[in-house]
C-alpha positions in Angstrom: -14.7 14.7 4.9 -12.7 11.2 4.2 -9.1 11.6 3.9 -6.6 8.6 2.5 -3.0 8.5 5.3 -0.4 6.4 3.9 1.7 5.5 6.7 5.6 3.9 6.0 7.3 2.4 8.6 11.3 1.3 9.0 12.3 -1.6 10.9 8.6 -1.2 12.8 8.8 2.7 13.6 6.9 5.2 12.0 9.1 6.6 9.6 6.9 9.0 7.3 2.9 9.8 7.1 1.2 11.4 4.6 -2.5 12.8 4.5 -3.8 13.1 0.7 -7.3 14.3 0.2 -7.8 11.5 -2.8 -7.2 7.9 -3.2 -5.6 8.1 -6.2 -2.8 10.0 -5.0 -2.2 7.7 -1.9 -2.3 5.0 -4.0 0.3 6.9 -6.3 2.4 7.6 -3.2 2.2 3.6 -2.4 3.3 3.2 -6.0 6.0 5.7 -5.8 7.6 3.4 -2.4 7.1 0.8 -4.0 9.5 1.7 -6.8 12.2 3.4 -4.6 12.4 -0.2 -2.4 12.3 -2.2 -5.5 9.0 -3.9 -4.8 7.7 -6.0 -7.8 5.7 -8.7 -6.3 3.6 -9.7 -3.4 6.3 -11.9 -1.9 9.1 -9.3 -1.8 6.6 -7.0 -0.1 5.9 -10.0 2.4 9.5 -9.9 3.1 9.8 -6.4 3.8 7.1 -6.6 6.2 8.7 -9.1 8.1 11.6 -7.1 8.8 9.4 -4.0 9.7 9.7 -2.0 6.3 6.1 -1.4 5.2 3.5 1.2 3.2 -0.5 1.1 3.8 -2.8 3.5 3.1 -5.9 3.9 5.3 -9.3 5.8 4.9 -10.5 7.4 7.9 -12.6 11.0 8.5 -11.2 14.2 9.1 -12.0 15.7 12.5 -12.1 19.2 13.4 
């Protein structure tokens, strides 16, 4: 089984992760961040990512 984790981090720690069992609802999730930090372009997520304050989403398989 694939799963979707959305990892966020704060000044580069770990500060949530989440594990959906769709795409579209990490992708929602992402959205969601996006919104709350006021995100509306690629270059004011750039700089957010330079000072450690990030949101990806990876794919990966679940493991027993």
């Amino acid at each position: 089984m694939r799963v979707y984790v959305a990892i966020e981090t704060f000044q580069g720690i770990v500060n949530d992760a989440k594990v959906f069992m769709t795409e579209e609802s990490a992708t929602g999730a992402e959205k969601i961040w996006l919104q709350e930090q006021g995100i509306t372009h690629q270059d004011a997520r750039n700089c957010k990512a330079d000072d450690g304050t990030s949101f990806f989403v990876r794919e990966c398989e679940l493991k027993p």
